[in-house]
C-alpha positions in Angstrom: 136.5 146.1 116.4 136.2 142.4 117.7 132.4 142.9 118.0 132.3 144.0 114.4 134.0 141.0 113.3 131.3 138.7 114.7 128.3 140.3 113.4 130.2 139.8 109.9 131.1 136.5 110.4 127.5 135.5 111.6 126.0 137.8 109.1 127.8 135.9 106.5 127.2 132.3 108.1 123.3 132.7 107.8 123.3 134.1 104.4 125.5 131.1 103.5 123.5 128.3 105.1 119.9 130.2 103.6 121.0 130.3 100.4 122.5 126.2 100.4 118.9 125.2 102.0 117.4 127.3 99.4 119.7 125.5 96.7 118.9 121.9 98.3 115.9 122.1 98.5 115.0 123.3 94.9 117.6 120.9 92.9 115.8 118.2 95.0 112.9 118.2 93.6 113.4 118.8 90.5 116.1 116.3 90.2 115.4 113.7 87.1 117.4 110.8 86.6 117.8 109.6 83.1 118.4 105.7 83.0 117.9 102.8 80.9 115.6 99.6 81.9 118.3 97.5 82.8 120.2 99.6 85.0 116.8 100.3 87.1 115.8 96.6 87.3 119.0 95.3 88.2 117.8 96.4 91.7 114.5 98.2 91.4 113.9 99.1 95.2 116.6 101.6 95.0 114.5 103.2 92.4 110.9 103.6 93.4 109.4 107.2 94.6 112.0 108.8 91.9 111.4 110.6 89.2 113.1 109.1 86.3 113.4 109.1 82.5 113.5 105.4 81.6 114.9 104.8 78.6 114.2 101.5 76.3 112.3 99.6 73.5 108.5 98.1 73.3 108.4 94.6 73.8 107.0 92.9 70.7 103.1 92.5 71.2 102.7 93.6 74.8 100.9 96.8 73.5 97.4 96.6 75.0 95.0 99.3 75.0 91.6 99.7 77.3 88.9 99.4 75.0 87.3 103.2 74.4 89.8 105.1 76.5 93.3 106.3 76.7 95.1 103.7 79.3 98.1 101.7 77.8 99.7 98.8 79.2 102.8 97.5 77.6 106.6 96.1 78.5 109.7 97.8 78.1 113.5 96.1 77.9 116.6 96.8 77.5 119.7 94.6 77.8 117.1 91.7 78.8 115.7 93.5 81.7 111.7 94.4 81.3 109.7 97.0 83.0 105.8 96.9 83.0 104.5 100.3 82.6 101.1 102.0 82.0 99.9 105.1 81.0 97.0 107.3 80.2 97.1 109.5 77.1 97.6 110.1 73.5 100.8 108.4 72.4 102.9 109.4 69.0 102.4 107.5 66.2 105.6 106.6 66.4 105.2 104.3 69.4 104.6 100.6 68.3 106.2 97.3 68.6 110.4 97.3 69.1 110.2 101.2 68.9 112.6 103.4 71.0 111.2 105.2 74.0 111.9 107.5 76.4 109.6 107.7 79.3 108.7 109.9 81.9 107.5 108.9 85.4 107.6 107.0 89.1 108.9 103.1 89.6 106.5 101.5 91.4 106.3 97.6 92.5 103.4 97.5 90.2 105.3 99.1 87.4 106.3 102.0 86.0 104.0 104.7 86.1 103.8 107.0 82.9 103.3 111.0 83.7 100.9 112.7 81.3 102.6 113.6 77.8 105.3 110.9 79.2 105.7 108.9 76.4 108.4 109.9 74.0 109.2 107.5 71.2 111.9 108.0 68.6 111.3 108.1 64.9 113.3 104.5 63.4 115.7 105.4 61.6 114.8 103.6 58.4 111.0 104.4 57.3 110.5 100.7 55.7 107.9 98.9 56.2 108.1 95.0 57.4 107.2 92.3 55.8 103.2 91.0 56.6 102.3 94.9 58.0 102.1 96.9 60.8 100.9 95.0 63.9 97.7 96.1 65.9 97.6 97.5 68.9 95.6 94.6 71.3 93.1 96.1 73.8 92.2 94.6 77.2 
């Protein structure tokens, strides 16, 4: 009867600890941390190697696009805090100058690094357009 008891127990103890591995090791990597600018550059090192969705605004005129290709460069901020970032891709037409965004990707000390299709940016909420026209995307 003892003897039963223990192949139970131990039974139940590896199915236990597979099944937690199995669980830890799959949330881990898909983990995704949602943030804004600001709370990721207040102390950046704790940040970099993660995958994160940073949220914030374009910084007025820091927009610059490589001439004939897809590679952004721009700024980021929130709450005073900026964030360099770059990326390769088509962006929405809804990304420009002070617009909302939502971006997916690795802090690195260079910056943060955009996935591809990691640019989300957030229609305004008024569709007026500002005084002297739209602003023009720079290139480098």
């Amino acid at each position: 009867m003892k003897h039963k008891a223990v192949k139970i127990g131990l039974t139940s103890l590896v199915l236990i600890m597979s099944f937690g591995g199995l669980l830890y090791s799959t949330l881990s990597e898909g983990t995704e941390y949602y943030k804004h600018v600001d709370e990721v550059m207040g102390q950046p090192d704790g940040w970099y190697g993660k995958k994160l969705q940073l949220h914030g605004y374009v910084v007025p005129n820091s927009i610059l696009k490589k001439k004939n290709s897809l590679e952004y460069r721009f700024q980021v901020q929130s709450n005073g805090q900026v964030v360099n970032a770059s990326y390769t891709g088509v962006v929405p037409d809804t990304f420009k100058d002070e617009a909302e965004v939502v971006l997916k990707g690795m802090l690195s000390p260079e910056g943060f690094q955009v996935s591809p299709n990691g640019v989300m940016a957030k229609c305004p909420s008024k569709y007026e357009a500002k005084p002297g026209g739209a602003t023009p995307t720079s290139t480098y």
